[in-house]
VMD Tcl script that draws the C-alpha trace (Angstrom):
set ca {
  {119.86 -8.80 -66.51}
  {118.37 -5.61 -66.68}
  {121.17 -2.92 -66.67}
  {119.12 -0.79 -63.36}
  {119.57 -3.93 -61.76}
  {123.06 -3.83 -62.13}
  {123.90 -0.48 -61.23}
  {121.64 -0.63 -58.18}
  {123.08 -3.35 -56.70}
  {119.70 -5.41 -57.48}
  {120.85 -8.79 -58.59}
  {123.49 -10.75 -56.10}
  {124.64 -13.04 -59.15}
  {125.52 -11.11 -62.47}
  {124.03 -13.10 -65.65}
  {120.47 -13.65 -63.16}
  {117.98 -13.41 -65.88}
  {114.68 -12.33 -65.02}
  {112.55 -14.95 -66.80}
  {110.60 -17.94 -64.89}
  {112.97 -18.77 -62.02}
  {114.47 -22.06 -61.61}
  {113.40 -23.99 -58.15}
  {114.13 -21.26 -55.30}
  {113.50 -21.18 -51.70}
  {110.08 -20.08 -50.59}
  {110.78 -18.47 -47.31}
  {113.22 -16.04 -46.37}
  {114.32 -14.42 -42.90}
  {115.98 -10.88 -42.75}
  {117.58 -10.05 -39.63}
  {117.72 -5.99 -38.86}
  {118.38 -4.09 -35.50}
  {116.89 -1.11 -34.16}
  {117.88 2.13 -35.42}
  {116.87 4.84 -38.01}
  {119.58 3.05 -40.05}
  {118.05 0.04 -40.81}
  {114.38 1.97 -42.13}
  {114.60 0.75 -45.62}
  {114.20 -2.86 -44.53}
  {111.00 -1.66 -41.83}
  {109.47 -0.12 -45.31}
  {110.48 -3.48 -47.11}
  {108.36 -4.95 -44.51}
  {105.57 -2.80 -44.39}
  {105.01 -2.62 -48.07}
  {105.80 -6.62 -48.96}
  {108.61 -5.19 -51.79}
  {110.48 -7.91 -51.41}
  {107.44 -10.38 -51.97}
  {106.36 -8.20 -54.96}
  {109.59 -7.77 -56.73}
  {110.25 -11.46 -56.38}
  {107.11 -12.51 -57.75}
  {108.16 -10.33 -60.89}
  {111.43 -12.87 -61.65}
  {109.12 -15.51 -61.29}
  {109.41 -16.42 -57.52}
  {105.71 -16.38 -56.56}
  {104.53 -16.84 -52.72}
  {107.98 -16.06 -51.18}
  {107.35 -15.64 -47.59}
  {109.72 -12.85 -45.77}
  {109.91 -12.69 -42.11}
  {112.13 -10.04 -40.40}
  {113.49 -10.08 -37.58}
  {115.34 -7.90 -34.43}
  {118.34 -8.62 -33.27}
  {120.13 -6.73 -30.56}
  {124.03 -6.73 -32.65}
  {126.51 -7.87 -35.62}
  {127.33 -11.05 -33.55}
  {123.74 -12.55 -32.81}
  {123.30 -11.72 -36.84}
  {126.21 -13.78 -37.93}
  {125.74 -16.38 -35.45}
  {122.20 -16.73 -37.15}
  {123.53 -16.47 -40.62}
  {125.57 -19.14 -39.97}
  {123.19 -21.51 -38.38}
  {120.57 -21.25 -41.07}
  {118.30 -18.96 -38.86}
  {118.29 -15.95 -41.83}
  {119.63 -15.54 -44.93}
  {119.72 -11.76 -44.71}
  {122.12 -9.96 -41.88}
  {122.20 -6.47 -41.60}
  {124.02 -4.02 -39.36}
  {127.88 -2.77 -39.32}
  {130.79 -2.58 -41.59}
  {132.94 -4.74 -39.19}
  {130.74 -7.68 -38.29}
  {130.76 -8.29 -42.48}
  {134.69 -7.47 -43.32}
  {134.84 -9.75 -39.93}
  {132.57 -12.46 -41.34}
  {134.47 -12.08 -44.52}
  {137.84 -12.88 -43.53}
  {136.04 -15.94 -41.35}
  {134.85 -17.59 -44.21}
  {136.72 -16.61 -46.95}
  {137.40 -19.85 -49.42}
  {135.29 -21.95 -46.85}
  {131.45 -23.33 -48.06}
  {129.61 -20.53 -45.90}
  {131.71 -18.17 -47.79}
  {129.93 -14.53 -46.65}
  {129.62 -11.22 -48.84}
  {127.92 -7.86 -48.42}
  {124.88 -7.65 -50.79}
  {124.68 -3.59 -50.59}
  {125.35 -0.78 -48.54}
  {122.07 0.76 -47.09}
  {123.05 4.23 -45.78}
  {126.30 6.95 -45.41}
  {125.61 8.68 -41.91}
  {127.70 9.39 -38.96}
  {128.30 8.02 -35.69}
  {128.57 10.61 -32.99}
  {130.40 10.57 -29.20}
  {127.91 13.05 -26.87}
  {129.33 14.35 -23.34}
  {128.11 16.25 -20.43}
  {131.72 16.63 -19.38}
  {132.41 20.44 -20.24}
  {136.17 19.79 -19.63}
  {136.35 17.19 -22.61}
  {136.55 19.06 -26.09}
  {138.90 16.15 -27.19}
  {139.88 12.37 -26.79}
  {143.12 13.59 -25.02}
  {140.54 15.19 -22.19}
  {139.43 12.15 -20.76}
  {140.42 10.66 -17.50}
  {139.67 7.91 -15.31}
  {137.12 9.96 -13.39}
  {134.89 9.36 -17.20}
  {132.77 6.67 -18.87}
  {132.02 5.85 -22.05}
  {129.06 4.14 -22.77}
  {128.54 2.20 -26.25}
  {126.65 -0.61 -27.23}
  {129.37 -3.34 -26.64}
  {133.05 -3.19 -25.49}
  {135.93 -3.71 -27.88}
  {133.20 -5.38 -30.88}
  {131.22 -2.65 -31.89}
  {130.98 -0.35 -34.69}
  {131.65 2.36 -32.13}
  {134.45 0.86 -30.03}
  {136.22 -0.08 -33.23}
  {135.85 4.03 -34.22}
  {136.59 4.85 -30.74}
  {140.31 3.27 -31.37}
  {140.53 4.67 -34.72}
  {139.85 7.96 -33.27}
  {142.42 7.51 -30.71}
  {145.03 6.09 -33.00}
  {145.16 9.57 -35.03}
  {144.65 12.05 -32.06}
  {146.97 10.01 -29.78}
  {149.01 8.27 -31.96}
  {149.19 4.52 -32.60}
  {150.88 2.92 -29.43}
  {147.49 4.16 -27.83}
  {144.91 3.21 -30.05}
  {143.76 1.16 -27.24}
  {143.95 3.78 -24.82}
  {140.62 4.55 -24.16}
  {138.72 1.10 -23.73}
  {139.23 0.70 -20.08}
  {136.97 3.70 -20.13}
  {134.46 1.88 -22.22}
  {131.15 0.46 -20.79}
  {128.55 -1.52 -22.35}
  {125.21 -0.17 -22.58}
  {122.05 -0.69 -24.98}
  {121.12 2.62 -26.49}
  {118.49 3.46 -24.75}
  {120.34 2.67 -21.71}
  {123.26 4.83 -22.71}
  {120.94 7.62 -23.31}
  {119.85 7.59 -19.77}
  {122.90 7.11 -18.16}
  {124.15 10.34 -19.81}
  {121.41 12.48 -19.30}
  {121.53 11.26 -15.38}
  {124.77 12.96 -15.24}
  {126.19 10.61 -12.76}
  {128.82 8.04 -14.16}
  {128.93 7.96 -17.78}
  {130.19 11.09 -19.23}
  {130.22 10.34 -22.84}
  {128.12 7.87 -25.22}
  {128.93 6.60 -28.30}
  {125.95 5.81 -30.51}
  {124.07 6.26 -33.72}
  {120.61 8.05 -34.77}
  {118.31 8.92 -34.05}
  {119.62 8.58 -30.08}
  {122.60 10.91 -30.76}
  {120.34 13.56 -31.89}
  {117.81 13.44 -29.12}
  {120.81 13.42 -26.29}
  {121.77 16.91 -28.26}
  {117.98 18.17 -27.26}
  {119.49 18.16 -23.55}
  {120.99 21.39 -22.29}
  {124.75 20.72 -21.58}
  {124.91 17.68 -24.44}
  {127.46 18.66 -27.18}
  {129.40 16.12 -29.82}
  {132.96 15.27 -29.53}
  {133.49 13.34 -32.23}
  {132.48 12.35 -35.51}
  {132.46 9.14 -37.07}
  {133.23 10.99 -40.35}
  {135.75 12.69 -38.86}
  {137.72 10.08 -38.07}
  {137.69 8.52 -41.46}
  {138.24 11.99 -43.34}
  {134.85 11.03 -45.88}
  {131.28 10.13 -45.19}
  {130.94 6.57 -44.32}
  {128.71 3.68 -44.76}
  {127.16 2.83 -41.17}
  {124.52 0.21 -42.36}
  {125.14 -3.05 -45.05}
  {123.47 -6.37 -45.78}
  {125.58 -9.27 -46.15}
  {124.67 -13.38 -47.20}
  {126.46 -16.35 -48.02}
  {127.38 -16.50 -51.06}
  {126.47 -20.31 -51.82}
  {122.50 -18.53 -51.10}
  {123.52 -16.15 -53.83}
  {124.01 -18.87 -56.00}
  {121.83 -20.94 -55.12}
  {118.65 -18.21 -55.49}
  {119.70 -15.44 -57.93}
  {116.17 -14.46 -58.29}
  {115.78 -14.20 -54.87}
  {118.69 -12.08 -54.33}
  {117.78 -9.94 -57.25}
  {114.05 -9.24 -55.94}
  {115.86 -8.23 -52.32}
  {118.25 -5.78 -54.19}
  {115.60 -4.31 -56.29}
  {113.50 -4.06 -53.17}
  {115.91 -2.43 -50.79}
  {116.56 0.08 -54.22}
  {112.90 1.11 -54.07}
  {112.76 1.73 -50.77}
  {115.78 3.70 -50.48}
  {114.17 5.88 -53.38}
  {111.47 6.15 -51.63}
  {113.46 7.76 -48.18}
  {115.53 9.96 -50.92}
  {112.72 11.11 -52.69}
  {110.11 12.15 -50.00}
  {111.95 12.61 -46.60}
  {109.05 13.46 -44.61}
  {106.46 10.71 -45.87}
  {109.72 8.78 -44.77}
  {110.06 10.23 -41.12}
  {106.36 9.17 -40.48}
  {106.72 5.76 -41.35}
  {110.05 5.53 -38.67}
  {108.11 7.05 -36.09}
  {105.28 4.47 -36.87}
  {107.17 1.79 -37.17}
  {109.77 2.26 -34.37}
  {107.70 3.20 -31.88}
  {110.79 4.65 -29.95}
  {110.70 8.37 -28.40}
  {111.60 9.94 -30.97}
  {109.36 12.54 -33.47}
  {108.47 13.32 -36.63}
  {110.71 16.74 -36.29}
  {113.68 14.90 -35.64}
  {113.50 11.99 -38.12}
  {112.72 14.67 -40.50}
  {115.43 16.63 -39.45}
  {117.70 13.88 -39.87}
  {116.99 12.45 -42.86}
  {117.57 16.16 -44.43}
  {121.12 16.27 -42.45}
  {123.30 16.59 -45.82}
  {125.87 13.77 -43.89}
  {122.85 11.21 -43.96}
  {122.18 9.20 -47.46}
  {120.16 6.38 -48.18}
  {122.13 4.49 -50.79}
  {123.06 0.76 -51.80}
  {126.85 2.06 -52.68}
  {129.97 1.35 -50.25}
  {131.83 3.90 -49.06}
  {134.92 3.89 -47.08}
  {134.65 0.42 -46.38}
  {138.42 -0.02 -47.53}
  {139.65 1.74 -44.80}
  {137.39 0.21 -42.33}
  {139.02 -3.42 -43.44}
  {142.10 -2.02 -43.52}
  {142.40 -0.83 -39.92}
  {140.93 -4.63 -39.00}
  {143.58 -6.06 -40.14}
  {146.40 -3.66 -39.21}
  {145.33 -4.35 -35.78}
  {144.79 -8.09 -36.09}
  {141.62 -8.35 -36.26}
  {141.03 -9.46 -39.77}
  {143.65 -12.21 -41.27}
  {143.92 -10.98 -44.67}
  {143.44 -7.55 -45.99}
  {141.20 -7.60 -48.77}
  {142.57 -5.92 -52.21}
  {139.88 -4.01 -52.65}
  {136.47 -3.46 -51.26}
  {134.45 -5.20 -53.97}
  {136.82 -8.51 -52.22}
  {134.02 -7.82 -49.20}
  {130.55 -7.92 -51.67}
  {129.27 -9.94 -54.55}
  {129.94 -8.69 -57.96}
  {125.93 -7.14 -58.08}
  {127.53 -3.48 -56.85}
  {131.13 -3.86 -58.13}
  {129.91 -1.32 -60.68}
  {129.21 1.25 -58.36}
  {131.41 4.10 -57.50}
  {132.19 2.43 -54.03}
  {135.46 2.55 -51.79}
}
mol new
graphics top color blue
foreach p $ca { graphics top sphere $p radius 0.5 }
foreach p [lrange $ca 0 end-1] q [lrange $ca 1 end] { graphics top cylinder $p $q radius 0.2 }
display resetview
């Protein structure tokens, strides 16, 4: 294997050669959700990369449908059923997956990061400059209660402002709303006083008069974080090296592409999203020096190890190449 391939995180089985490829599957399904996180796989799309680059390792006519779904449980459920052989969304729904199948046949493992940006908490409440400010006249809307990415930092937050006997402090404030929805509900300035969400959502609730941040995803880890990976099982890995080696080596040219020209990338996110936001704000964004488009890990470590010092997780991995197949071991992860 070609040595790019490697260090990119291309290839999900090391030793893939890139010569005629043995019998393969033809068809693939990638599972993505809405967000500005997940715009290398809506250029993948878009441009066919993954069709072209497999059709260089010898896989020609692979057919690649993509598809929404609203969270990391629908996108394991699928994984699991056969439905896609591609999930991507959160850190936790893959450590979670992980330690689920771990030495079983449907064995799952993070193919490559896809981004480093922050997660950021939004209130209207001008009395709330810290976790410790909240009271039971607030709300905090994020996309699901206790599960996601955002209720899991919400408790990590609350563990090192509050200490750890109240890590769980906060969730009976905790309501679940869609983004969108979230959005709304905040700017009405009736119930929910705070949201917890991602981009580009955060950023247009800090348009609004009276919207500031409260805390930072970062923040709360002490290092920029990955927000976005893809994960697979690992017998597909096997099974279709070249297949996993095209995907990698697609998802690496189209996070080249968002590095290397930020606004060409900003107009294809408005294009393709078709949400309210603009080609100002994506733009501004993408040149946010928190936000990276990259295949390498980072902090996922202490994301798995706060799963399982709260029981979430069974086993705490040794490391976090443990969580992803050896293709990105050689990366500077974490």
């Amino acid at each position: 294997m070609r040595r790019r391939d490697v260090l990119a995180g291309a290839a999900c089985v090391l030793g893939a050669g890139l010569g005629p490829a043995r019998a393969e599957v033809g068809a693939v399904a990638i599972a993505r959700q809405p967000s500005l996180g997940h715009l290398p796989l809506m250029l993948m799309e878009e441009q066919g990369l993954l069709q072209k680059a497999a059709a260089a390792r010898g896989v020609a006519g692979l057919e690649a449908r993509y598809l929404t779904l609203a969270g990391g449980a629908a996108m394991n459920d699928a994984l699991l059923s056969g439905q896609i052989q591609f999930a991507a969304g959160g850190v936790p729904p893959l450590v979670l997956l992980w330690s689920k199948t771990e030495g079983s046949a449907m064995a799952v493992k993070g193919v490559a990061a896809m981004n480093s940006m922050p997660l950021l908490m939004n209130t209207n409440n001008p009395r709330v400059r810290r976790l410790a400010d909240f009271t039971d006249r607030d709300k905090i809307a994020l996309p699901a209660v206790k599960v996601s990415v955002q209720a899991m930092f919400l408790q990590m937050a609350a563990e090192k402002e509050l200490g750890p006997t109240r890590r769980n402090d906060l969730d009976r404030l905790t309501v679940t709303l869609s983004h969108p929805d979230g959005m709304a509900a905040l700017l009405a300035g009736n119930e929910i006083t705070a949201h917890f969400t991602a981009a580009p959502i955060q950023e247009l609730e800090l348009r609004r008069p009276g919207i500031r941040t409260v805390l930072n995803s970062f923040d709360v880890l002490g290092e920029p974080s990955t927000f976005n990976v893809v994960w697979a099982s690992s017998a597909f890995a096997s099974a279709n090296p070249q297949v996993c080696a095209a995907f990698g080596a697609a998802l690496d040219e189209a996070l080249a592409a968002i590095e290397a020209d930020k606004p060409a990338a900003a107009r294809a996110y408005v294009r393709l999203a078709r949400d309210s936001s603009d080609v100002g704000l994506i733009t501004e964004i993408l040149n946010d020096p928190q936000v990276r488009f990259t295949a390498t890990p980072q902090a996922i470590g202490k994301v798995a190890d706060f799963m399982h010092r709260t029981g979430t997780i069974r086993r705490r991995p040794e490391s976090w190449k443990d969580l992803f197949l050896p293709s990105v071991h050689g990366r500077a992860g974490s």
